[in-house]
C-alpha positions in Angstrom: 5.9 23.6 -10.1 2.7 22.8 -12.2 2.9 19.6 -11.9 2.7 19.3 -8.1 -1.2 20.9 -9.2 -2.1 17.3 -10.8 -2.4 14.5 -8.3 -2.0 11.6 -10.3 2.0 12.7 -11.0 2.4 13.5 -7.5 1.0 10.2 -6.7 3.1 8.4 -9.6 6.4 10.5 -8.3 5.6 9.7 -4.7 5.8 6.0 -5.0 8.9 6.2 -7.4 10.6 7.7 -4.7 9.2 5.1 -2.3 10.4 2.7 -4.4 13.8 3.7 -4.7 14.2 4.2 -0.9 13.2 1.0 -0.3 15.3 -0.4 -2.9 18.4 1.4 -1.2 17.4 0.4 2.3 17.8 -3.3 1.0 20.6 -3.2 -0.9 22.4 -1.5 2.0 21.0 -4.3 4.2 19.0 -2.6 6.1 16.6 -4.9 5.4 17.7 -8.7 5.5 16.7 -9.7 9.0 13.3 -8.7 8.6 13.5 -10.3 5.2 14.7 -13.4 6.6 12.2 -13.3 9.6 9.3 -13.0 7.0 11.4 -16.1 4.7 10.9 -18.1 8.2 7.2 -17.5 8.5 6.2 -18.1 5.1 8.3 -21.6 4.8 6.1 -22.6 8.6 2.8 -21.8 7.0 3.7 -24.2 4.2 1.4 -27.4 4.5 3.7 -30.3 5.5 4.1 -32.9 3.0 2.3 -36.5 3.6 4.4 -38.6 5.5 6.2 -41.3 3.6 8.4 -44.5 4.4 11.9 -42.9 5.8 14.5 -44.0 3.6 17.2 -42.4 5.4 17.7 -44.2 9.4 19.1 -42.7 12.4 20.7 -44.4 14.4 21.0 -42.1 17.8 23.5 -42.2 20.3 21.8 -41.0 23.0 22.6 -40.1 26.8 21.5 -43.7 27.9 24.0 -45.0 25.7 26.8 -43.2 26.5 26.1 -43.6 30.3 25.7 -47.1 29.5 29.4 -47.6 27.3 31.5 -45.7 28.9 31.0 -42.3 28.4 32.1 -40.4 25.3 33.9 -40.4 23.2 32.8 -43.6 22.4 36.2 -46.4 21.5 37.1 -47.1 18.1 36.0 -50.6 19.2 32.7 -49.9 19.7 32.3 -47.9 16.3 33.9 -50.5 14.4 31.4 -53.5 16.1 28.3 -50.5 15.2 29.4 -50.1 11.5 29.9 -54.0 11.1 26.4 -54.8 12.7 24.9 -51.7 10.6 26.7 -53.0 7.4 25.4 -56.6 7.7 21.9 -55.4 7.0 23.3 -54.0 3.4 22.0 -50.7 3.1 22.8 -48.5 0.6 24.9 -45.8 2.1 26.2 -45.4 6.2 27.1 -41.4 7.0 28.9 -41.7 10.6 28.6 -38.8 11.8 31.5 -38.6 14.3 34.9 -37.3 14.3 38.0 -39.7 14.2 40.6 -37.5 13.5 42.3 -39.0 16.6 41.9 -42.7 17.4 40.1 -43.4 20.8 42.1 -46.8 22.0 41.1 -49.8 21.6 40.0 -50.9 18.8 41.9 -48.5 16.1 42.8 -51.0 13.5 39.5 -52.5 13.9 38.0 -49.5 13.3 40.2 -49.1 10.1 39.8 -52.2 8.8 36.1 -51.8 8.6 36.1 -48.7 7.3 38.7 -49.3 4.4 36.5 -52.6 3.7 33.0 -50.9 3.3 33.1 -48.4 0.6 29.5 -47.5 1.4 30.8 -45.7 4.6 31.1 -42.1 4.6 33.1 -39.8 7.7 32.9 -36.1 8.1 35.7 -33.5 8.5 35.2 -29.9 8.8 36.9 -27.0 7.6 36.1 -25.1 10.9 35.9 -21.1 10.2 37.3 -18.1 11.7 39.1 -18.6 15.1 38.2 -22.7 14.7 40.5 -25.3 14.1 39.7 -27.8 11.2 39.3 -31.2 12.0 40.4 -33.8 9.7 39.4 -37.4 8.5 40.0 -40.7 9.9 43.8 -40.7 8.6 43.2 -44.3 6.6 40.3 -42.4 4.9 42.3 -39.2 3.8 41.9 -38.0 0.2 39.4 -40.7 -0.3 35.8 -40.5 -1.6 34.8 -41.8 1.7 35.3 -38.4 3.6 32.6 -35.4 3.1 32.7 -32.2 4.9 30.0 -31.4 8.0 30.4 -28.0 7.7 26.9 -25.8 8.7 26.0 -22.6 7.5 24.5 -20.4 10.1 23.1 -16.9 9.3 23.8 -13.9 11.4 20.7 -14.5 13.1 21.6 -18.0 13.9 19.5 -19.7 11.5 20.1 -22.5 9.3 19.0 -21.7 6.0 21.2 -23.0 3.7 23.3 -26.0 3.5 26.4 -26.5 1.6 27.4 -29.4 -1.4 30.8 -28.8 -2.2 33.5 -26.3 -0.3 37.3 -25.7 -2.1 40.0 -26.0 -0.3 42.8 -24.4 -1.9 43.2 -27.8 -4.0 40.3 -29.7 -4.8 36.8 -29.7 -4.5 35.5 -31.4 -1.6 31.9 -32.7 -1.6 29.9 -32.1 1.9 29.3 -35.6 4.0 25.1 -34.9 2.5 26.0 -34.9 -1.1 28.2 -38.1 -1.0 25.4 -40.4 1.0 22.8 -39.1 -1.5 25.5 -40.1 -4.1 26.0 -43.4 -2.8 22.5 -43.9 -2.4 21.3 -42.6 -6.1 24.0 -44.8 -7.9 22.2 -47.6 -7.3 18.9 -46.1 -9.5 21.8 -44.9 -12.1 21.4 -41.1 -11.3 24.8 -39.4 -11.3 25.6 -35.8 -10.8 26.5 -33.8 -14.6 26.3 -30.1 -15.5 23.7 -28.3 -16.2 23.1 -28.0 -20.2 22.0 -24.7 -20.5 24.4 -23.5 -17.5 27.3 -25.3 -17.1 28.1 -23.7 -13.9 25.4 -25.7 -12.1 24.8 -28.8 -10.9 22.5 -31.2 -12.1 21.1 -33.8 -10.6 18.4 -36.2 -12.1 15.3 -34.2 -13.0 16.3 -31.0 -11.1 19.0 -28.4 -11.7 20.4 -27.2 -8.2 21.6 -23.2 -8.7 23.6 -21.7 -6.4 22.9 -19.1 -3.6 24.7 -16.2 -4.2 26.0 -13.2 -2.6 23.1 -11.2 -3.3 20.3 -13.9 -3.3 16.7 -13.4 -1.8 16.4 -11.6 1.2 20.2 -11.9 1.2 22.3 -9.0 0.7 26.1 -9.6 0.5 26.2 -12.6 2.2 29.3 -14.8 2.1 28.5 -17.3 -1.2 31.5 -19.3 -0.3 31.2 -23.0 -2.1 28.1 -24.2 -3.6 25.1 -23.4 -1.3 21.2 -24.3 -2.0 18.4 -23.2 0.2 17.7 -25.9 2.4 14.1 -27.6 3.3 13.2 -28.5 6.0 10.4 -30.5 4.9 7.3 -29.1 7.2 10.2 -29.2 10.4 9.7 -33.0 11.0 12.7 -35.0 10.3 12.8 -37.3 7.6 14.1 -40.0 9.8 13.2 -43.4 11.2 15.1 -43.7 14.5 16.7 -46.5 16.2 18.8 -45.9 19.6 22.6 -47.8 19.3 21.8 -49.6 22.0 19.4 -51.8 20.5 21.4 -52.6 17.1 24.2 -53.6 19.3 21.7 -56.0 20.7 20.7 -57.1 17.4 17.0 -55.9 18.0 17.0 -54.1 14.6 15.5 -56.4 11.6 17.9 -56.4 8.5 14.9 -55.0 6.2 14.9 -51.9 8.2 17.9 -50.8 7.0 18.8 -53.1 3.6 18.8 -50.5 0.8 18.5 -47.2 3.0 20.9 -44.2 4.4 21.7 -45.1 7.6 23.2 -41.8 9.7 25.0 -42.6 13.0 25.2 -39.4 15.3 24.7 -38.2 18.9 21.4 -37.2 19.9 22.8 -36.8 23.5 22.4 -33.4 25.3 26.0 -34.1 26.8 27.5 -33.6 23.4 26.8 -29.9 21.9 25.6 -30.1 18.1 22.3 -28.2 18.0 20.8 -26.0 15.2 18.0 -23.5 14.8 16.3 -23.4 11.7 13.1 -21.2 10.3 11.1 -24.0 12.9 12.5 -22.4 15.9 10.3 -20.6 17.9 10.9 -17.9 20.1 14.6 -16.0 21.8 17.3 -16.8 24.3 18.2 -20.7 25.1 14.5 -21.7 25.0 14.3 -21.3 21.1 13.5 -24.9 19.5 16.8 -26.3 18.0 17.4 -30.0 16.0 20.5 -32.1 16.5 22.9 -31.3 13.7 22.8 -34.8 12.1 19.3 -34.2 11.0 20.1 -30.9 9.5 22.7 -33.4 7.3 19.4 -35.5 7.3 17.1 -33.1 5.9 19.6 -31.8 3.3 20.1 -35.4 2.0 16.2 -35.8 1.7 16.0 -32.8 -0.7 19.1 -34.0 -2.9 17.1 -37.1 -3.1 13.6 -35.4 -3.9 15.3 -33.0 -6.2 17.2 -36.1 -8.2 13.9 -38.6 -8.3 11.1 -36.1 -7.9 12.2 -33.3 -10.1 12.0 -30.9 -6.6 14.1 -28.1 -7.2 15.2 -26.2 -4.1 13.6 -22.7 -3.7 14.2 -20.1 -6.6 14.5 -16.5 -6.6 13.8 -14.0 -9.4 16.7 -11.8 -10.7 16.9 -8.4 -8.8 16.0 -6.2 -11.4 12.5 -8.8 -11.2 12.3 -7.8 -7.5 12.3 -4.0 -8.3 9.8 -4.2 -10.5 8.0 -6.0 -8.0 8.4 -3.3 -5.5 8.1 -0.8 -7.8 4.4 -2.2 -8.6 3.3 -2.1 -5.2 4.7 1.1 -4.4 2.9 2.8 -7.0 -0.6 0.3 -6.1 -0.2 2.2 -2.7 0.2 5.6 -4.2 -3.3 4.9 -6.0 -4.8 3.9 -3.3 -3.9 7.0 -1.8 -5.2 9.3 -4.3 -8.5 7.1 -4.8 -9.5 6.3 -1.3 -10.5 9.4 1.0 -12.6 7.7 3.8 -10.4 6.9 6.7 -11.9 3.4 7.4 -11.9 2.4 4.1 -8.3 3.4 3.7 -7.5 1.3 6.7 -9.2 -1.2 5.5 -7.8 -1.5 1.4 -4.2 -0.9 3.2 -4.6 -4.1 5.2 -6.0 -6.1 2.6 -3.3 -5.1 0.3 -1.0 -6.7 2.5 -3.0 -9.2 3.3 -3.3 -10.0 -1.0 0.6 -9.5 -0.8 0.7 -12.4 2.0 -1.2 -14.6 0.3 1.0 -13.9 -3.3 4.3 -14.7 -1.2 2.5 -17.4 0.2 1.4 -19.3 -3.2 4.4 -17.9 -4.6 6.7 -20.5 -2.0 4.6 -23.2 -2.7 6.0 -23.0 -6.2 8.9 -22.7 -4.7 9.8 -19.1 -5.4 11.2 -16.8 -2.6 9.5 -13.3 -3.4 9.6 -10.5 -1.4 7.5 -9.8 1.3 9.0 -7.2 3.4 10.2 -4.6 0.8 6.7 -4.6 -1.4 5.0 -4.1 1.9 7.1 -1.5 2.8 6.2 0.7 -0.3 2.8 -0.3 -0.2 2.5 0.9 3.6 4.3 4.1 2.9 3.8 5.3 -0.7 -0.2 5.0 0.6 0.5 6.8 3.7 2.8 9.5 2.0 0.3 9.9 -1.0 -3.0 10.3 1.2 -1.1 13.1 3.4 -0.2 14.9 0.2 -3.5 14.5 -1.2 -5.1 15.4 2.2 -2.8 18.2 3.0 -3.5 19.4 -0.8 -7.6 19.2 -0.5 -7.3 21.0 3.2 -5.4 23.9 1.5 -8.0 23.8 -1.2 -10.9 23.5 1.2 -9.5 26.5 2.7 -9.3 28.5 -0.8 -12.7 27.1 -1.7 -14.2 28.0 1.6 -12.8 31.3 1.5 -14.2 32.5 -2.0 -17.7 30.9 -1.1 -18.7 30.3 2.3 -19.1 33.7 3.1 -21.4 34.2 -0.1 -23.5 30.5 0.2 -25.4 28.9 3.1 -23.4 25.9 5.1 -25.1 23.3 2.9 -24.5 25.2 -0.3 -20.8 25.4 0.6 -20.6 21.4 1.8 -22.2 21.0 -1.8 -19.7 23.0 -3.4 -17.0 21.2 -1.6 -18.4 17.8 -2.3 -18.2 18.2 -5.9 -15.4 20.3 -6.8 -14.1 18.2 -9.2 -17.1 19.5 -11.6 -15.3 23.0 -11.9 -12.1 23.3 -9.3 -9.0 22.5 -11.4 -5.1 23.1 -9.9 -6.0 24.7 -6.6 -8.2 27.8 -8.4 -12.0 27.2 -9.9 -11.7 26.1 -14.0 -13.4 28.7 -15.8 -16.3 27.1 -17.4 -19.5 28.5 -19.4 -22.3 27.7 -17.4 -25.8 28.8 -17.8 -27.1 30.8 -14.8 -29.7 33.6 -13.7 -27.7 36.5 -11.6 -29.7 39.0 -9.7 -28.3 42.6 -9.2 -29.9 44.8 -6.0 -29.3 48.3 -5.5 -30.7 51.4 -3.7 -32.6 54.0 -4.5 -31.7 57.2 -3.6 -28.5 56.3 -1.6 -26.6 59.2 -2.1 -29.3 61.5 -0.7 -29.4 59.7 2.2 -25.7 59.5 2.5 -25.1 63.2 2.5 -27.5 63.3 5.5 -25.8 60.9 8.2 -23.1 60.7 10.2 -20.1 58.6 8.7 -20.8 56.0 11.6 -24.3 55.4 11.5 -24.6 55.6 7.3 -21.8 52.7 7.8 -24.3 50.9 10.3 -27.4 51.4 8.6 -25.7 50.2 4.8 -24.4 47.0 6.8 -27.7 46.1 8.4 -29.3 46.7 4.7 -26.3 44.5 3.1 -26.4 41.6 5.9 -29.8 41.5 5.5 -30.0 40.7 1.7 -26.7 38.9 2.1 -28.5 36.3 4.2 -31.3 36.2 2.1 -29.3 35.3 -1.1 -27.6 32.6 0.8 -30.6 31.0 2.1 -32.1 30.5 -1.2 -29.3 28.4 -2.4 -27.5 31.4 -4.2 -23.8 32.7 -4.5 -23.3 36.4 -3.0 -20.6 37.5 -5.9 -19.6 41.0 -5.0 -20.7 44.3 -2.5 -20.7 47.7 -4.6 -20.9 50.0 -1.7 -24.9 49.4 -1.3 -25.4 47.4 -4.4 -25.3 43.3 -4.2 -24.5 41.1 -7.2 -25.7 37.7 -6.7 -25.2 34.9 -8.9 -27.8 31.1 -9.0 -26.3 28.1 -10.5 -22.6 28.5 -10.0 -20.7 27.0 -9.6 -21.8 23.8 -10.5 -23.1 23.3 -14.2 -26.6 22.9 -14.8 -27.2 20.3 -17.4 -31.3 20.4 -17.4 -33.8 22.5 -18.4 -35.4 21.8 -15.1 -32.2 22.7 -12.8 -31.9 25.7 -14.9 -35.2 26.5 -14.5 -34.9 26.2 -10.4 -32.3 28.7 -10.4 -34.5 31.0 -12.3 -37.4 30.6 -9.5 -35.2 30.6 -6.3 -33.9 34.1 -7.9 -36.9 35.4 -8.3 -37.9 33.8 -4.9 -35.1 35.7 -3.5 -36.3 38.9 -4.6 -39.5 38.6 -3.2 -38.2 37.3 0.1 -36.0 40.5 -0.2 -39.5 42.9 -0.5 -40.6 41.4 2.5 -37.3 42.1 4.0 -37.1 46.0 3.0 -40.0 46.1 4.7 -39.6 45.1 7.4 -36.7 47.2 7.2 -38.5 50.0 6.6 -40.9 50.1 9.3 -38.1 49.5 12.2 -36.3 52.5 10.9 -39.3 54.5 10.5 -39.8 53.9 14.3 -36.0 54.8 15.4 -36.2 57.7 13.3 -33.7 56.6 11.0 -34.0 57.0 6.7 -36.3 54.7 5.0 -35.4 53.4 1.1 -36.6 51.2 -1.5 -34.6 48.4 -3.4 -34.4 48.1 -7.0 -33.7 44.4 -8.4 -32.5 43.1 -12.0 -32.6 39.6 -12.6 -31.6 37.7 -15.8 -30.9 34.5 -16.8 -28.4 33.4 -19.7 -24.9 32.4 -20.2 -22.1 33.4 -18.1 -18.7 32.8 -17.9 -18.0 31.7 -13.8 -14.4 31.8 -12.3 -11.8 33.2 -10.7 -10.0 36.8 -10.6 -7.0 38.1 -8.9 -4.0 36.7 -7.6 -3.0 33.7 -5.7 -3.4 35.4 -2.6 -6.4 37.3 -3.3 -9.2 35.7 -5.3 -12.3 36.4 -6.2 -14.9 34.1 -7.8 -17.2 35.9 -10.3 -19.1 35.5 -13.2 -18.7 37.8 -16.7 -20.5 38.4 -19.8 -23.5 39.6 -22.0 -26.0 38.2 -19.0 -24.0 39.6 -15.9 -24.7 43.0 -18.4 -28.2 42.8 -18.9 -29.1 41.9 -14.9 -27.2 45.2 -14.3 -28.9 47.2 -16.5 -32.3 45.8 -15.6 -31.6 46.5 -11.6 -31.2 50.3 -12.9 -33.2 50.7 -15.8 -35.3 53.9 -16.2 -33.7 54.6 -12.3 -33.8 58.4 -13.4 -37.6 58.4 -14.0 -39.8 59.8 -10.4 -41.5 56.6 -9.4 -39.4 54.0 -11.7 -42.1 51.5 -12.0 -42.5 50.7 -7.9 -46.3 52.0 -7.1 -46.7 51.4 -4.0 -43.9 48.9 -3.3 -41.0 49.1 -1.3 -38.6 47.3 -4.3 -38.7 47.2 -7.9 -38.0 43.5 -9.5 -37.4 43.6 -13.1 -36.6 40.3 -15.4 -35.9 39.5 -18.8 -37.8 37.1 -21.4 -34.7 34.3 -20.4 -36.0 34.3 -17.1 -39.8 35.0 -17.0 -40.0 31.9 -19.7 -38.8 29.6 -16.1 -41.5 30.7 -14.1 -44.5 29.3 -15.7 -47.9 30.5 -13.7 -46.7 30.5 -10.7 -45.7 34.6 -10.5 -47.9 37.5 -11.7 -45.7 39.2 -14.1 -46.9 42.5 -15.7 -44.9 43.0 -19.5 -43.0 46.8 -19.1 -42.3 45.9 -22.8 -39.2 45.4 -25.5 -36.8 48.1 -24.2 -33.2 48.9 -25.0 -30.9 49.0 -22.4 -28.3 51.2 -22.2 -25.5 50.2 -23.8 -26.7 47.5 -25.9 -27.9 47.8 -29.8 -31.1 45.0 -29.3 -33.7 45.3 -27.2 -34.7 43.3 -24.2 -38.2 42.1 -23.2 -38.5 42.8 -19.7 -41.6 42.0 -17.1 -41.6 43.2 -13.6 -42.7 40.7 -11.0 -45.6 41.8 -8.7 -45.7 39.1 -6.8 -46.5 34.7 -6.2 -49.9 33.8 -8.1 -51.0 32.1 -5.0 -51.2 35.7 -2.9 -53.7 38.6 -3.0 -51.9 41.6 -3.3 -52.3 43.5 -0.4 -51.1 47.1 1.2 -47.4 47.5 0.9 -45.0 49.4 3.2 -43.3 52.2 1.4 -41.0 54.7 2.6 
């Protein structure tokens, strides 16, 4: 389980399998109503197009005029005087919108004649659907090019999304009532439907090839594909429509020119008659939700065949699916970096929402050029392969703040340990410190004459009085920025410039001073020591110190459990064997001083004229073949030596 030791593959691996759950969310489903919800909203926030002379006219039977006729359904006589009147003013196409399956007495062979004599007339049927009958065409009109289906697709959310061109029946291919009055009205500018070149399969018409939705389309996920279907536009939710009620073209208020050379659509408006719709312009739930009369949904589907043929407008596109993961993929593993790279909790909050904002506006710009991406699934991934990554990555720094804190803060001062912590990434590497080769100055303390003393006390109290010697010194170390390394019953080994790498002279040279710092700070300490045991009776002692500064390896030793950070080599040596050089001889260089601080040439060459250093001379230690310089410190250059406490 290395790996889980290097973020970055954790991170990469987290919003894989992000990815991959969202991916099986959607194709499962799971997904598709919030997909289509987040379709809605980004087809609203497009900017509606500039309005332009209708050529497509409504003319609405509304409640007035059915009041005012008779009631519905209106006679075959009063349809066939509406289509004549209509028809005199020579427009290019007339979609009525009403079902004649059954002829409403009087007027049926009127009715007939005028529609068999106006080839420009369209009628609907409709196939119906599950547990609905089908209705059939005016019976003089069957099997004629006259009759197109007004058959609506609504999604399982009650939306109208899509709209329908041609439907099979078992037979033949029947075109939908839209697609023949776009027909109708494009033969006149010569534009006729053909296939597609490059796919056969698809229609083309003028500038614009029209592909089919299919099964697994979009935000759609097994949806029935039936037919040919298109996504439908609803052009900015205003109908493309001039209206005109029946009432006044049966009065002859209508001018010709309003209607020579146009689609003119004859349906009920009326709230009598039920034919409503909701489309991605609905607002709201329940019976108050916004809904359009279904002749303008045949409206607004003949307005895009007609864009699409003259304008080039394709309907909206979507990319393939293996496109989509991709896409998802990307933005899962965008919001697995952001989780490894942000550690601030505002600024996390704030890079999560403006990734989703960024995705927004991509979806957004991506509609206008009339491509459906996702919105839902990216966002997903983002959201979560952020969220996931930033509790692994947190969860992993807490367990190696713990770890950290454990093998230094009770060796370094607070700040020391913050510092540490702050830049760990200098020398912590898979959840242990990296050993490194750092250059350092380690100090070595010990007692003189401990076993004497030990042989004279009472287990107890030599426990109490080594612990208020140790906590003492411990303190002292810590204070002046260094790292306590290791007890040795009485004897301290303390360590400056770990664990973060010097890379001056003049840091190095710090380290050498707050050591030597420390050891004064320590002869103060002693005694002090000193003359509070002297008063409760208790033994007195002097401190020998060894301080040298060179190259050290720093890291870790022991087990995963049980670590211990430490330093090794020729340098940790030489401190050692300064702190108890000549410790045989019967004053071992102290005088009258309550602690011995010895150095070597490394360390005294840091220190400048700011101690008073007195040369003991080129000695060899024990155990090495070269000899060291060493100099014992006597004290700052600033002070007058003065009477010292001694034992």
């Amino acid at each position: 389980m290395q790996w889980l030791r290097w973020p970055p593959l954790v991170g990469l691996s987290i919003g894989a399998l992000i990815a991959m759950g969202v991916l099986l969310l959607r194709s499962a489903g799971y997904l598709e109503a919030t997909e289509l919800v987040a379709y809605d909203w980004v087809m609203r926030a497009q900017p509606a197009l500039p309005a332009a002379q209708p050529r497509i006219i409504l003319v609405e039977i509304a409640e007035d005029d059915i009041r005012n006729l008779g009631g519905w359904p209106l006679t075959d006589a009063m349809l066939a005087r509406l289509l004549t009147l209509v028809g005199e003013a020579h427009p290019r196409a007339i979609g009525l919108d009403i079902y004649r399956d059954l002829p409403v007495a009087p007027g049926g062979e009127a009715l007939d004649a005028v529609l068999v004599g106006n080839p420009g007339i369209v009628t609907v049927m409709n196939f119906g659907g599950p547990g609905q009958p089908t209705i059939p065409p005016p019976l003089v009109l069957q099997d004629s090019d006259q009759v197109g289906f007004n058959d609506v697709l609504v999604d399982r959310d009650g939306i109208v999304r899509r709209g329908l061109l041609f439907l099979d029946d078992g037979e033949h291919t029947v075109y939908s009532f839209s697609l023949r009055l776009a027909l109708l009205y494009l033969k006149a500018v010569g534009i006729a439907p053909q296939a597609d070149p490059s796919h056969p399969q698809d229609l083309k018409l003028g500038g614009a090839t029209l592909r089919p939705v299919e099964a697994e389309y979009g935000g759609y996920v097994g949806t029935h594909a039936g037919g040919y279907q298109i996504l439908l536009d609803f052009h900015g939710g205003h109908a493309p429509v001039a209206t005109f009620p029946m009432s006044t073209v049966l009065r002859g208020e209508v001018p010709h020119h309003a209607l020579k050379d146009k689609i003119v659509l004859i349906g009920v408006t009326a709230e009598s008659v039920p034919d409503r719709f909701h489309t991605p312009y609905s607002s709201g739930f329940g019976p108050d939700r916004r809904s359009i009369r279904g002749v303008l949904v045949h409206a607004h589907l003949i307005e895009q065949l007609l864009q699409a043929a003259e304008q080039g407008n394709r309907p909206v596109a979507v990319p393939t699916r293996a496109q989509e993961a991709a896409w998802i993929f990307c933005w899962a593993l965008l919001g697995s970096a952001l989780g490894l790279a942000v550690r601030s909790p505002w600024r996390f909050g704030i890079a999560l929402a403006g990734g989703l904002t960024l995705l927004g506006v991509l979806v957004h710009f991506a509609f206008s050029q009339r491509w459906w991406i996702p919105f839902l699934p990216p966002a997903l991934a983002w959201v979560m392969s952020a969220t996931l990554t930033t509790a692994y990555v947190s969860n992993q720094e807490k367990r190696e703040r713990a770890l950290l804190m454990q093998l230094f803060r009770r060796h370094v001062s607070p700040e020391v340990a913050e510092s540490i912590w702050q830049q760990r990434d200098h020398f912590w590497d898979g959840g242990r410190p990296r050993s490194q080769e750092l250059m350092a100055t380690v100090l070595f303390t010990d007692l003189e004459g401990f076993t004497p003393v030990s042989e004279k006390m009472e287990p107890q109290a030599l426990m109490d009085w080594t612990n208020e010697y140790i906590e003492s010194m411990a303190r002292l170390v810590m204070q002046s920025g260094g790292v306590v390394d290791d007890y040795y019953g009485d004897a301290i080994k303390a360590n400056f410039g770990v664990p973060i790498a010097r890379k001056t002279e003049e840091e190095i040279g710090r380290d050498a001073m707050q050591a030597v710092e420390c050891a004064l700070t320590m002869e103060q300490e002693m005694n002090r020591l000193n003359l509070r045991w002297r008063q409760e009776q208790r033994p007195t002692a002097r401190i020998r110190i060894g301080i040298f500064t060179g190259t050290v390896i720093a890291g870790s030793l022991g087990s995963a459990e049980r670590l211990k950070y430490t330093t090794l080599g020729d340098t940790v040596n030489i401190a050692a064997r300064l702190e108890s050089f000549d410790k045989e001889a019967e004053d071992c260089h102290f005088g009258n001083s309550a602690c011995r601080i010895l150095i070597g040439e490394s360390t005294a060459r840091y220190l400048g004229e700011r101690y008073r250093l007195q040369q003991i001379g080129a000695v060899r230690l024990r155990g090495r073949s070269e000899s060291v310089m060493v100099y014992q410190v006597l004290g700052r250059a600033d002070q007058v030596q003065g009477s010292l406490l001694t034992p």
